[in-house]
N, C-alpha and C positions, 0 to 999 in steps of 0.2 A: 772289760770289767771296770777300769777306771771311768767310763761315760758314763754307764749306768749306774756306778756310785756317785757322780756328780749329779746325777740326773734324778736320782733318788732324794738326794741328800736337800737338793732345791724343791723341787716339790713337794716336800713335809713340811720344809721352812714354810715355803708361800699357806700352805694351810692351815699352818701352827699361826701365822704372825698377818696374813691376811697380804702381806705383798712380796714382791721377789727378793731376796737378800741383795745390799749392795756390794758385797765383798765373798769374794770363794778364794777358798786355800786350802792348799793338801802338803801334809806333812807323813814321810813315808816310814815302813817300819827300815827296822837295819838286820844285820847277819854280822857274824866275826868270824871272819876265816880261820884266823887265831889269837893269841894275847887273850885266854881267859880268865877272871879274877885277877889281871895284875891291872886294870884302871886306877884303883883305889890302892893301890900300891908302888905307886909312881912308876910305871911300866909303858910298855909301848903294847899298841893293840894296832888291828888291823880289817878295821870294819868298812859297810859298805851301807849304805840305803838301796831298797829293794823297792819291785815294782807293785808293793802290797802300801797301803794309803789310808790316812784318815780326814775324812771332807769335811771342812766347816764350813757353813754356809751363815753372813753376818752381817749385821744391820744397828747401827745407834739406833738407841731405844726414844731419842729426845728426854730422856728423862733420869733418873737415878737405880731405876729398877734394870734388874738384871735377867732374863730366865735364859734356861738353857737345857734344849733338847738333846737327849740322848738315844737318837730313834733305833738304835739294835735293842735298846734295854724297854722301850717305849714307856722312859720315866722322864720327869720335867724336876727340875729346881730352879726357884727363884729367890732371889733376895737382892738387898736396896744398898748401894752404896751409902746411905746413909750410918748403917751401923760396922761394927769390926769385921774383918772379915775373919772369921774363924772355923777348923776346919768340920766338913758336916756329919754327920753320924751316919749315912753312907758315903762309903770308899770313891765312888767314881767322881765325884764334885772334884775331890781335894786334889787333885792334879791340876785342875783348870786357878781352883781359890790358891793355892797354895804360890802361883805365881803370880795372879790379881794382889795378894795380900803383901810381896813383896813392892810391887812397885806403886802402891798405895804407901806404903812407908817410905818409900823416897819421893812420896809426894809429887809422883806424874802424872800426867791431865789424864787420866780418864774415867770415862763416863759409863753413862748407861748402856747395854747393848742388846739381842735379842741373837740367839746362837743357837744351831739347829747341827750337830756332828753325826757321823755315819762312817763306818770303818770296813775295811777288806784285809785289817791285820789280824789273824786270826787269835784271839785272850787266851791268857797262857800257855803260848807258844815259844817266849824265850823270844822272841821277834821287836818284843821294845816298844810295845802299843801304849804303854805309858809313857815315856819320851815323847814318841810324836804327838800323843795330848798334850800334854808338858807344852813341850817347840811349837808344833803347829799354834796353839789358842796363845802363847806367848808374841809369834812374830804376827798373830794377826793385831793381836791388841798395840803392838809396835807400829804398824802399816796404818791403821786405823785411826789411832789418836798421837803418831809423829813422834811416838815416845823417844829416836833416836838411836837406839841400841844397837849394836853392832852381834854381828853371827854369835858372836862368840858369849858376848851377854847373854843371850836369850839364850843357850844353851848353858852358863852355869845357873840362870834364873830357873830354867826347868829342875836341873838337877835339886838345885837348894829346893824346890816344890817338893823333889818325892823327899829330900829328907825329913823337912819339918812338916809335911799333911799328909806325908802317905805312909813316912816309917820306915821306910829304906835308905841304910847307907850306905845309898851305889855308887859307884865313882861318873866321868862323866863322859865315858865312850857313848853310851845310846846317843843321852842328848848331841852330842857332836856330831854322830853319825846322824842323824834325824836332820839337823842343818845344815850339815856341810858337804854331805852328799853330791856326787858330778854322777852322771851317767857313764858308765862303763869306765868308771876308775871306783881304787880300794883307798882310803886313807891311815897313810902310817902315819897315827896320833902319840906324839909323845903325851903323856897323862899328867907329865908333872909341869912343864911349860905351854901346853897348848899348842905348842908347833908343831907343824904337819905339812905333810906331802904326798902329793897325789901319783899314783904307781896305775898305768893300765891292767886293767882287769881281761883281757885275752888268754881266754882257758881255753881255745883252740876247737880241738875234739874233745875237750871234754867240759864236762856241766857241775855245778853244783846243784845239789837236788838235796831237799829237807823233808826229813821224813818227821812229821808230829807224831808223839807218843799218845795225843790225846790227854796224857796223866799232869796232875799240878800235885804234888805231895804238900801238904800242909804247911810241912814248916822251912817252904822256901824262904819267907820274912825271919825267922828267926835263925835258922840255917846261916841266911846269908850273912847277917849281922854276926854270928857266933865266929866266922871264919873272919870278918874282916877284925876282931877283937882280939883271935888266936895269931894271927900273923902281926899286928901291931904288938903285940908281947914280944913276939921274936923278935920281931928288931929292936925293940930296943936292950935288950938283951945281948944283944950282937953289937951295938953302937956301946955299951958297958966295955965289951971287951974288945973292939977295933974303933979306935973313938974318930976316923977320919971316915967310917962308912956313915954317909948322911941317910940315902937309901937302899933298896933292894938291888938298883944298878948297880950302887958300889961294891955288891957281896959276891963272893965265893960261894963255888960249893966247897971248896976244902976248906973255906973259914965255917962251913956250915959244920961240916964234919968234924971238925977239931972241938965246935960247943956241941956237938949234938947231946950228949949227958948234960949240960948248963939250961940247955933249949928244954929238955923230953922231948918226947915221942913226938907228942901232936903236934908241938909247933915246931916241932925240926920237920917235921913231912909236909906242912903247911908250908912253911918259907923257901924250904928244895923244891917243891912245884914251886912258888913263886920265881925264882931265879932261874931254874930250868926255864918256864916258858920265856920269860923274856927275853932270853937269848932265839928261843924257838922262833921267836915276830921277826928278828933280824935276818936269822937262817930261813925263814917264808918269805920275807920281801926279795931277798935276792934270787931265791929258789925261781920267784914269780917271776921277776926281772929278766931270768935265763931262761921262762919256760921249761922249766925243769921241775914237770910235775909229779916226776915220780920223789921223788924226794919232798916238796911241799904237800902230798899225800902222809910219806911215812911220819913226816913233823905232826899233821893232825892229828893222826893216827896215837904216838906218844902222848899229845896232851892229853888225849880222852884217858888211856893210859893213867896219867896222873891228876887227873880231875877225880877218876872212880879210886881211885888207890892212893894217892897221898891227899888230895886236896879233901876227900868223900863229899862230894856234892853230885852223884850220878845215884842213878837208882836202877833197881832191876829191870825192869822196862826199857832204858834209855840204852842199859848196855847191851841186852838183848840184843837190840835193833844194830845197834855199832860193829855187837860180834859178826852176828848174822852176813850183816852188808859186805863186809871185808871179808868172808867165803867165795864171793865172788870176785874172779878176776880183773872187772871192768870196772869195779871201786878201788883207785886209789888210795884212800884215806875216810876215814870218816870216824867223828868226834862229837861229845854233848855240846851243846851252843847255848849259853846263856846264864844263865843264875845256878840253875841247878834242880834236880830232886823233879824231874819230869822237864816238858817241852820239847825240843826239836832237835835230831840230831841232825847234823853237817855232814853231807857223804859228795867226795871229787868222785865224779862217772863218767864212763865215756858217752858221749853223747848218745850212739845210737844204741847205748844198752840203757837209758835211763828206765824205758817203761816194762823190761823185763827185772832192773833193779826193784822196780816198785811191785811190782805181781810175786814177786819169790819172798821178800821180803815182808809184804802185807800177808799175806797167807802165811808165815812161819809165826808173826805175830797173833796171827790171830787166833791160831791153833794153842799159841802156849797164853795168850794171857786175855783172851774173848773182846778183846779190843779191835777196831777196827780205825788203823791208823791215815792218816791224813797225809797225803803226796804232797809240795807244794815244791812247782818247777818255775825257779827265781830267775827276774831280771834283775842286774844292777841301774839304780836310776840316780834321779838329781833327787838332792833336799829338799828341804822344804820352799813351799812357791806359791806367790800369786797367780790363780785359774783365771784368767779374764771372761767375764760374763759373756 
């Protein structure tokens, strides 16, 4: 699959732009095993880049003008370095402008280019296909015009993209996981210092298997911002009353419970998943560490748990599928992955039951909600990369 995304992706270019591209690069999507919603709340997560990719295929323009192919959508934009860059009035630019426009404001050399992309992370799957736009078109323009940057730049430059062109205040697990991805390792990202460490990914007999709901609910953009607004309420709320808790690391749940009348409702159920899972990332690394899957099952298993019930970022769809999968013995665990409100859930299986999980499960789905869901049987890979022509 990855050739013939490369192979696709070069041959548009050559007939969009008249010669071969001199630069190819792929930027992969990512998965969370667990740590969800606590990025943006100074937590630990526990992500991985997958063997799903976005190809750019890239060439100095010699000049100031810019265009850029989007051949799944088969739409073009261009526009000149000459003027601001500002973001465009369709959605898909402002991932790529959004990081252009930062490092035009720090004033680094670059130029004109001609850029041709093609993707095998499937849009709206909670899979992070905005990050690797973000990462990928960020580390090319780094590799390209020697801008310097280090992994880790390019991953808060993406992130600062989706906040200020695309609208989302996400924290910055994808983009990390989008760059810093190893093959068959997970990275434990603390979210508040950036430090991290790599844990082998050896699930043995058993698999991680994503099943797409197919659904995007409307108001994942507002959703998501709504909860990272209700949980910043709680804490500080809770730093009011424990003035040495800086963050969600520093909190209790008994310090939860003792405000929970000061909190209400919503943001005491918001901030107790927050603190619950982050202990949950710690009790999964080690779970992983010992191979001790049955337990890094039940841990998934609880956050889905309080994603749909304290966090509400799950939807009928997504739990269906969660319910469903966990009737079966040869699932582990399985949980929502991503933002929320539709996209993908996360099911641990034993291996050689994967493609009866997927036949029992797509038929139950289908019967109750006329959707026909999407299997996708993941590698973990490396980050993002220079493809040598």
């Amino acid at each position: 699959m990855k050739k013939k995304l490369i192979r696709n992706t070069v041959a548009k270019f050559e007939k969009e732009f008249g010669a071969p591209p001199e630069n190819l690069f792929l930027a992969p999507g990512r998965i969370n095993i667990i740590g969800e919603h606590v990025d943006y709340n100074n937590g630990f997560v526990l992500p991985a880049a997958i063997n799903k990719y976005i190809c750019f295929a890239v060439s100095e323009s010699h000049s100031n003008q810019c265009s850029i192919i989007a051949i799944d959508l088969n739409e073009k934009f261009t526009f000149s370095l000459d003027n601001p860059i500002n973001p465009a009035t369709i959605m898909w630019p402002n991932y790529m402008l959004g990081v252009l426009a930062q490092f035009i404001e720090k004033q680094m050399p670059v130029k004109g280019f001609n850029l041709a992309f093609s993707s095998t992370i499937p849009m709206g799957a909670g899979l992070s296909s905005s990050a690797a736009v973000e990462c990928g078109f960020g580390y090319a323009m780094n590799k390209m015009f020697s801008l310097g940057l280090t992994k880790a730049e390019i991953a808060v430059t993406g992130q600062k993209a989706e906040h200020t062109f695309a609208g989302v205040n996400c924290g910055i697990m994808d983009q990390f996981a989008s760059v810093f991805g190893k093959k068959n390792k997970v990275i434990k990202l603390d979210c508040d210092t950036l430090e991290h460490e790599y844990h082998n990914a050896d699930f043995r007999n058993y698999a991680l298997l994503l099943l797409d709901s197919k659904v995007k609910h409307t108001h994942l953009t507002s959703g998501y911002n709504d909860r990272r607004r209700e949980t910043e309420r709680g804490l500080s709320i809770v730093k009011e009353h424990c003035p040495y808790v800086n963050n969600f690391r520093d909190c209790t749940e008994v310090q939860l419970l003792e405000l929970r009348e000061k909190l209400g409702e919503v943001s005491f159920r918001r901030c107790h998943f927050v603190v619950k899972e982050i202990q949950r990332v710690l009790d999964a690394v080690d779970a992983l560490d010992n191979s001790d899957f049955l337990r890094l099952g039940r841990l998934m298993t609880e956050t889905h748990h309080g994603l749909s019930k304290e966090y509400e970022v799950s939807c009928a769809e997504i739990d269906f599928l969660v319910e469903t999968a966990l009737k079966e013995k040869s699932v582990l665990g399985a949980r929502m992955m991503g933002g929320g409100f539709g996209g993908c859930a996360i099911c641990l299986v034993e291996k050689d039951k994967v493609d009866h999980i997927i036949e029992t499960v797509s038929s139950a789905y289908s019967d109750n909600f006329g959707i026909a869901l999407e299997p996708y049987k993941i590698k973990i890979s490396k980050g993002t990369s220079v493809h040598k022509m």
